[in-house]
C-alpha positions as CSV (number, residue, x, y, z in Angstrom):
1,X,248.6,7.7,102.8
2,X,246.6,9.8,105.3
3,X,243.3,8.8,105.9
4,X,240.8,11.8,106.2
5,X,237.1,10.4,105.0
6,X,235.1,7.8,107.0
7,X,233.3,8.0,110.3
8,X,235.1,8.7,113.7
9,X,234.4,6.1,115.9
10,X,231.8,8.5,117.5
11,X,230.5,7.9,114.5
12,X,231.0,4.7,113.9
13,X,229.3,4.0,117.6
14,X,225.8,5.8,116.4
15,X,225.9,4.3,112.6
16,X,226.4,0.8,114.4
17,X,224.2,1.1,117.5
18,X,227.5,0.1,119.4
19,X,229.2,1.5,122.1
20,X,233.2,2.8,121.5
21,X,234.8,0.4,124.0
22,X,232.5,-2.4,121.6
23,X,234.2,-1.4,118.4
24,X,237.5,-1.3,120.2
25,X,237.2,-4.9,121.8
26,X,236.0,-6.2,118.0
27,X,238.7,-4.7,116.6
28,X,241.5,-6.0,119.1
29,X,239.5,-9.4,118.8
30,X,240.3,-9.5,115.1
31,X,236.3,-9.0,113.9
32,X,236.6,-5.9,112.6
33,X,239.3,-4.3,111.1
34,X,242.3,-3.6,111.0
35,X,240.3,0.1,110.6
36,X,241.9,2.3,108.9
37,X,243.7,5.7,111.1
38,X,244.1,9.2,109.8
39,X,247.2,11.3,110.8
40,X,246.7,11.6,114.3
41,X,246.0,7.8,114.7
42,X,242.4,8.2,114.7
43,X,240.4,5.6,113.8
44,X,238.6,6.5,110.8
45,X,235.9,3.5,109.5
46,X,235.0,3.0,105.6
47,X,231.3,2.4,104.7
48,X,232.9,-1.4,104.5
49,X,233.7,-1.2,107.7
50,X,230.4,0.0,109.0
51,X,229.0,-2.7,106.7
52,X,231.1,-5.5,108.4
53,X,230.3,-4.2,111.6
54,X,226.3,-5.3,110.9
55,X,227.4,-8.5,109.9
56,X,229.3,-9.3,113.1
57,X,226.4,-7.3,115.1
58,X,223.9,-9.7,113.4
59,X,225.3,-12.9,113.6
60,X,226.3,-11.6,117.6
61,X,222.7,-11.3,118.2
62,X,221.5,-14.7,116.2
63,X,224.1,-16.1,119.4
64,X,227.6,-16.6,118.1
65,X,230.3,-16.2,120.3
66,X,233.3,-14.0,120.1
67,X,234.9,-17.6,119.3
68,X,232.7,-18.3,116.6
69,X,232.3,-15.1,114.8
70,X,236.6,-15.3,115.2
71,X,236.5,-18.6,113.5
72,X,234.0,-16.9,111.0
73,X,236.1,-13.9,109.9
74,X,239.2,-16.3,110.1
75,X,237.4,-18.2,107.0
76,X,236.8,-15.1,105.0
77,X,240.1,-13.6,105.1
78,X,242.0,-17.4,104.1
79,X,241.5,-18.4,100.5
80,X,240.2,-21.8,101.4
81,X,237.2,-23.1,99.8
82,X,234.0,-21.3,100.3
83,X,232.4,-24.2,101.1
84,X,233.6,-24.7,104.4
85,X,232.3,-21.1,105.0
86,X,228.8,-22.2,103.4
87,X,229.2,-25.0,105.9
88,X,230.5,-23.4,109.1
89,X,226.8,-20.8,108.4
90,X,225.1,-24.0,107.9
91,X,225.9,-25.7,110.9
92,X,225.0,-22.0,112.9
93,X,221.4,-21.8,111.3
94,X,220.8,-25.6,111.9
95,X,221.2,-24.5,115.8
96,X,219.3,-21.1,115.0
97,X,216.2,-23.6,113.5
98,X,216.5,-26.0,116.6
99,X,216.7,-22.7,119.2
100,X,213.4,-21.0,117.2
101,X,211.3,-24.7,117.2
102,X,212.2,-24.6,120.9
103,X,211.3,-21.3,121.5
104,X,208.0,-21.4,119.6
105,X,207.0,-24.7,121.9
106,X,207.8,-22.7,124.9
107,X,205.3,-19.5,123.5
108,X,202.7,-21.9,122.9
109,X,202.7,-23.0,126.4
110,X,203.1,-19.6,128.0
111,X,200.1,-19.0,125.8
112,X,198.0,-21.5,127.1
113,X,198.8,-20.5,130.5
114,X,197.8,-16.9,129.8
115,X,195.0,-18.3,128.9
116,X,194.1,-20.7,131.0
117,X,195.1,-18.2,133.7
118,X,193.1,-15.3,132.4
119,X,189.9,-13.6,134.1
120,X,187.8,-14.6,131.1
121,X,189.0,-18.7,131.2
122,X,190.7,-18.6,134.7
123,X,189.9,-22.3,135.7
124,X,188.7,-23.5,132.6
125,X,190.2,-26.6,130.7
């Protein structure tokens, strides 16, 4: 079957946010895909793909690695039990909760330097 809807990966880059040579490397990673190619082996990416694509995008920027979002979209596509993929998200926002605690200790700190440090309380404690 020849494949002539979906987005170019041109398009895909600007739906996404990402660059080409990003979708390519996800796709040869095995986090995206395999996308589907229209007669001239052009990729051509589904609204599912474009879809998946956020999900691997969001989870990259909550920290994952390429190893763990691998391991990830390894659990989708076995028919194991969906609780170790409940788990395997569980065990990712535990360290998501732990990095944002950390993070807000720091922002209170750099807050009361700023301040401490500022012309209106510069020296005052």
């Amino acid at each position: 079957m020849t494949i002539t809807e979906g987005l170019s990966i041109g398009g895909a880059a600007d739906a996404t946010g990402l660059s080409e040579d990003t979708l390519r490397y996800y796709e040869k990673e095995g986090l995206v895909g395999p996308v589907d190619r229209d007669s001239s082996g052009h990729r051509r990416y589904s609204d599912g793909d474009v879809a998946w694509i956020g999900i691997v995008t969001c989870l990259r920027d909550a920290g994952l690695g390429i190893s763990d979002l691998r391991r990830f979209t390894s659990l989708l596509r076995q028919d194991g039990e969906p609780a170790e993929r409940s788990e395997f998200l569980l065990r990712r926002r535990e360290e998501l909760v732990a990095q944002s605690e950390a993070l807000a200790a720091a922002i209170r700190v750099l807050d009361d330097k700023i301040a401490y440090y500022s012309p209106a309380g510069a020296g005052e404690d």
